[in-house]
BAZA-807734 format. One record per atom (N, C-alpha, C): residue number from 1; x, y, z. Coordinates in nm, 3 decimals. Example, Ala and Ser with C-alpha at 12.3 -4.5 7.8 and 13.67 -1.06 7.14 Angstrom:
<rs>
R/1/1.319/-0.569/0.780
R/1/1.230/-0.450/0.780
R/1/1.320/-0.330/0.780
R/2/1.285/-0.225/0.708
R/2/1.367/-0.106/0.714
R/2/1.290/0.003/0.787
</rs>
This chain:
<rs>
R/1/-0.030/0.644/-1.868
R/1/-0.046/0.540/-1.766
R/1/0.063/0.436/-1.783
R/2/0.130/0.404/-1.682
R/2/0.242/0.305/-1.628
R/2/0.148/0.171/-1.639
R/3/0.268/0.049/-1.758
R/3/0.137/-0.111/-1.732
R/3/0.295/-0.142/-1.648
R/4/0.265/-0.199/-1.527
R/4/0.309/-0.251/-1.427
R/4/0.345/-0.424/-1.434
R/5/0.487/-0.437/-1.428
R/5/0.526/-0.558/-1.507
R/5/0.537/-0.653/-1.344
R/6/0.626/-0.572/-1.269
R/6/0.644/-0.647/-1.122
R/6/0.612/-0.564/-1.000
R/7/0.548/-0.669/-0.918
R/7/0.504/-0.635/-0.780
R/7/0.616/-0.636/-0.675
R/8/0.680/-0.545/-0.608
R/8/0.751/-0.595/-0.475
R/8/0.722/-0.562/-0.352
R/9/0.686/-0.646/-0.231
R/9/0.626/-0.593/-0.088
R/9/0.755/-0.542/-0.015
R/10/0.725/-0.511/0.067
R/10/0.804/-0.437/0.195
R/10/0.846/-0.576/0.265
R/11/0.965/-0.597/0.349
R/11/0.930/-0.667/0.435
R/11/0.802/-0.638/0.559
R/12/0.769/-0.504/0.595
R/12/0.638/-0.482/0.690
R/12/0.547/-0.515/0.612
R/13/0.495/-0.495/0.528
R/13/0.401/-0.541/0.431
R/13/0.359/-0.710/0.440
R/14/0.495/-0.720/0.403
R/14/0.491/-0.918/0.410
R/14/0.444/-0.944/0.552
R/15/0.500/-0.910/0.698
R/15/0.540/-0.963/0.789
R/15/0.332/-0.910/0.837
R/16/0.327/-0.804/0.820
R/16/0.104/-0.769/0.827
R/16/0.063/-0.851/0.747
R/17/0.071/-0.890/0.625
R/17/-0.016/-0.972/0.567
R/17/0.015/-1.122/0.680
R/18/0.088/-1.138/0.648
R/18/0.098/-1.297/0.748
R/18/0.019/-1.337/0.863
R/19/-0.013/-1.176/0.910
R/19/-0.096/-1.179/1.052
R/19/-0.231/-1.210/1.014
R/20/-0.294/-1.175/0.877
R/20/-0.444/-1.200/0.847
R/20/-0.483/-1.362/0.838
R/21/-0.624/-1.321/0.851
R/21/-0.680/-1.432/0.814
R/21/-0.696/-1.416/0.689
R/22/-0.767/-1.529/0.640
R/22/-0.805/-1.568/0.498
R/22/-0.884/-1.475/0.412
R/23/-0.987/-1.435/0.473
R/23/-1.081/-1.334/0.427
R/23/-1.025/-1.211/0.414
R/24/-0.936/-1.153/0.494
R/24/-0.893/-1.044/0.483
R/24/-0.805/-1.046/0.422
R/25/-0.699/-1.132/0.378
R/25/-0.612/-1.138/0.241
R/25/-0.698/-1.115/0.126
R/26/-0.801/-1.192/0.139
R/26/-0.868/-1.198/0.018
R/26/-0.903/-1.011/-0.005
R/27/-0.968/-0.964/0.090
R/27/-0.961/-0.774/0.070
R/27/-0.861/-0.745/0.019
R/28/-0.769/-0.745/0.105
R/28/-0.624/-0.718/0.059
R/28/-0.598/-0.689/-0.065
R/29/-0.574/-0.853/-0.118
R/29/-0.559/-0.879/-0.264
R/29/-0.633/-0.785/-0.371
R/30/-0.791/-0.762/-0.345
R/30/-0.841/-0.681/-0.413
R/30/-0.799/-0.528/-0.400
R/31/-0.741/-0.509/-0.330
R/31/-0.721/-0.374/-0.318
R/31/-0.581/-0.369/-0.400
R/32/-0.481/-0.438/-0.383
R/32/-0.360/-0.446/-0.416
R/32/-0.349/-0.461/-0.637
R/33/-0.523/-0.568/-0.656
R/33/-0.548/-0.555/-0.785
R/33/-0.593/-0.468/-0.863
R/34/-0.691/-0.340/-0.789
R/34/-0.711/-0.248/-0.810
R/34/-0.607/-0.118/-0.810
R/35/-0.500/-0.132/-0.769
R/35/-0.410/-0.037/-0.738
R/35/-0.334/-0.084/-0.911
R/36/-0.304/-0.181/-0.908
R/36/-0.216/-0.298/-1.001
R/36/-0.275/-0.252/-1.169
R/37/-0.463/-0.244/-1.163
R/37/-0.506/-0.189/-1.250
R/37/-0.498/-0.053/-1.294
R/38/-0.539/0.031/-1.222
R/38/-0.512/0.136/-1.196
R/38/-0.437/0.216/-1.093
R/39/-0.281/0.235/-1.175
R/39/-0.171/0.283/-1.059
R/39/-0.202/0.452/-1.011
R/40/-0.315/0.485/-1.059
R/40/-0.259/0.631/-1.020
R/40/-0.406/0.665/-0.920
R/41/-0.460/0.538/-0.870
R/41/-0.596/0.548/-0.816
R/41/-0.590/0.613/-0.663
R/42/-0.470/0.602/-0.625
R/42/-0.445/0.640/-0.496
R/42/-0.417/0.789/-0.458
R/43/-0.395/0.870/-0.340
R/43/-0.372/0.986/-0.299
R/43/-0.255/1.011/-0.327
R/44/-0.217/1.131/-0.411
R/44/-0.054/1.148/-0.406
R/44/-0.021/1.224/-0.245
R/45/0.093/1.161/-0.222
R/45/0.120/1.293/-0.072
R/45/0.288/1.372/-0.156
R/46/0.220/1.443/-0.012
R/46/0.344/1.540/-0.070
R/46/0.456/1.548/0.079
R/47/0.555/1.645/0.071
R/47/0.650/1.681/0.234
R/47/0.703/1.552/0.167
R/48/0.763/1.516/0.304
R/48/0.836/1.362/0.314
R/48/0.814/1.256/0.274
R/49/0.674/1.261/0.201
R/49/0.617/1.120/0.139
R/49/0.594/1.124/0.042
R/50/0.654/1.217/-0.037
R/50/0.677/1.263/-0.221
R/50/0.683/1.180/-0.268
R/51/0.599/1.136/-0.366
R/51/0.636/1.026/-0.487
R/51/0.527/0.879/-0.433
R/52/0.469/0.871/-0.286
R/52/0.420/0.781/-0.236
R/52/0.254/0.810/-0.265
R/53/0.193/0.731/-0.317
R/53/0.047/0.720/-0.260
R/53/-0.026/0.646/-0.180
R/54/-0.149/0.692/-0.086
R/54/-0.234/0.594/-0.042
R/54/-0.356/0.566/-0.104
R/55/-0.418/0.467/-0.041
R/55/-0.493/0.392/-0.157
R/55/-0.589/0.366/-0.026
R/56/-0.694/0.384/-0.007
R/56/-0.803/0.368/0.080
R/56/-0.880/0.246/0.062
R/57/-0.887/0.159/0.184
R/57/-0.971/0.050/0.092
R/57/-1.044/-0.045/0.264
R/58/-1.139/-0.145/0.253
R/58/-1.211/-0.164/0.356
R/58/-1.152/-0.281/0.357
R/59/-1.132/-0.328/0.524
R/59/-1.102/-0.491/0.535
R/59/-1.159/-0.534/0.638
R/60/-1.301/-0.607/0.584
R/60/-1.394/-0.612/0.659
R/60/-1.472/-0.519/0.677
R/61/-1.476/-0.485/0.797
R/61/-1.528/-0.336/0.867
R/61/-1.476/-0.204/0.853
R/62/-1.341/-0.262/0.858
R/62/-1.258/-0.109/0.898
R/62/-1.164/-0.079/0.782
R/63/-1.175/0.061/0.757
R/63/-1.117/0.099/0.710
R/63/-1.002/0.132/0.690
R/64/-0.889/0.072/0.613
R/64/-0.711/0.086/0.627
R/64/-0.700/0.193/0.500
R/65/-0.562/0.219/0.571
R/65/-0.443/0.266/0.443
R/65/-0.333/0.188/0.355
R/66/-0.331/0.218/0.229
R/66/-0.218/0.108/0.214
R/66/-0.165/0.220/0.138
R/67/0.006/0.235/0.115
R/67/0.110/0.314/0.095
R/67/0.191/0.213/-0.015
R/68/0.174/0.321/-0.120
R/68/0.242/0.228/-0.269
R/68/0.328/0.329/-0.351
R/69/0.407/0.278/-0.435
R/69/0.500/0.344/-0.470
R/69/0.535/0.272/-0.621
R/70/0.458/0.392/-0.764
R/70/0.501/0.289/-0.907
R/70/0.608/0.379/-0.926
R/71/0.759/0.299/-0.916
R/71/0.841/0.314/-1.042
R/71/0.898/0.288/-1.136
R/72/0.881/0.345/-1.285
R/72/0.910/0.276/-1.404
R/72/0.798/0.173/-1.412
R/73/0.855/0.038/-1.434
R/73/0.770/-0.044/-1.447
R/73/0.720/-0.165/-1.320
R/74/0.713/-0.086/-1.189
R/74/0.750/-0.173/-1.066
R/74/0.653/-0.097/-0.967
R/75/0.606/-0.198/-0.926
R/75/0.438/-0.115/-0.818
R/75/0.556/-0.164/-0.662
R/76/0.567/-0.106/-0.551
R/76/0.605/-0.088/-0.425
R/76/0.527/-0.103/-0.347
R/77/0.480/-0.191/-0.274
R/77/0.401/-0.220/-0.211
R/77/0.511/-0.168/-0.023
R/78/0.464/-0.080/0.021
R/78/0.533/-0.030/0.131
R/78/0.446/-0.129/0.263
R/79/0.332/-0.032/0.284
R/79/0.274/-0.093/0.459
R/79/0.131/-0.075/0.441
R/80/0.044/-0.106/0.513
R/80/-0.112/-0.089/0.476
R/80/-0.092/-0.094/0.693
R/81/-0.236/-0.045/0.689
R/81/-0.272/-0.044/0.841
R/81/-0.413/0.104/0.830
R/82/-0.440/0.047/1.001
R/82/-0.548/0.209/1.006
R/82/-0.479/0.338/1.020
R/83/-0.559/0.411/1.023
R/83/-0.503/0.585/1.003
R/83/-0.421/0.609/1.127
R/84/-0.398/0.544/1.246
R/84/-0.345/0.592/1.375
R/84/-0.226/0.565/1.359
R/85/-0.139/0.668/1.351
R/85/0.030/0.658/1.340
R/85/0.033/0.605/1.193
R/86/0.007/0.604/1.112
R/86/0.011/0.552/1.014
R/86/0.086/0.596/0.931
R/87/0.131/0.761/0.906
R/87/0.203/0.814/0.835
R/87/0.333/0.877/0.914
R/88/0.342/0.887/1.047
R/88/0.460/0.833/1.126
R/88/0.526/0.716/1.093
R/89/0.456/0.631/1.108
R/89/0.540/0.470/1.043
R/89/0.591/0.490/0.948
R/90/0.528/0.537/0.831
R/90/0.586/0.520/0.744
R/90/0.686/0.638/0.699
R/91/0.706/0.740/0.755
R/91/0.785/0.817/0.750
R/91/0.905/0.748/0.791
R/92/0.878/0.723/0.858
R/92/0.997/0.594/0.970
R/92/1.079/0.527/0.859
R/93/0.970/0.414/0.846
R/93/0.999/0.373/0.741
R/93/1.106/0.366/0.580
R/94/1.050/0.473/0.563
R/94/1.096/0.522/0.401
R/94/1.238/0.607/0.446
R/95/1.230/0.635/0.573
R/95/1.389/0.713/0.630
R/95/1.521/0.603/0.622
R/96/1.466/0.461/0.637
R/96/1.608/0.351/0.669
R/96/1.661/0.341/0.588
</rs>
């Protein structure tokens, strides 16, 4: 097990969190601490999103994805959102 020294967000990452309210950061956060605790808690994918996991977690009601990436000693915080287009985006994404 990887102990995880630094966190870095995505700019999409940053620019979705900004959109929440208070309460739902606060989910967020827990999900992001749980990942932080345990890095390997998430789904590995495979194809084009090798090396990426998602991490399933509730905000509020609904259920999101969030897409993370530990390397070495560095957790990747990519994009979080619901399942619709979700791994399009981020294919997108991880292509620039």
């Amino acid at each position: 097990m990887t102990q995880i020294i630094e966190i870095i967000q995505s700019p999409i990452f940053a620019r979705q969190k900004k959109k929440l309210h208070k309460k739902q950061i606060k989910d967020l956060d827990k999900a992001v601490k749980s990942i932080y605790q345990h890095p390997d808690i998430g789904v590995a994918k495979t194809g084009d999103l090798q090396g990426v996991k998602v991490f399933k977690f509730k905000l509020q009601n609904q259920q999101l994805l969030l897409a993370y990436e530990v390397i070495e000693s560095t957790l990747y915080l990519y994009t979080f959102g619901s399942h619709e287009n979700f791994y399009r985006d981020l294919k997108k994404y991880l292509k620039e």
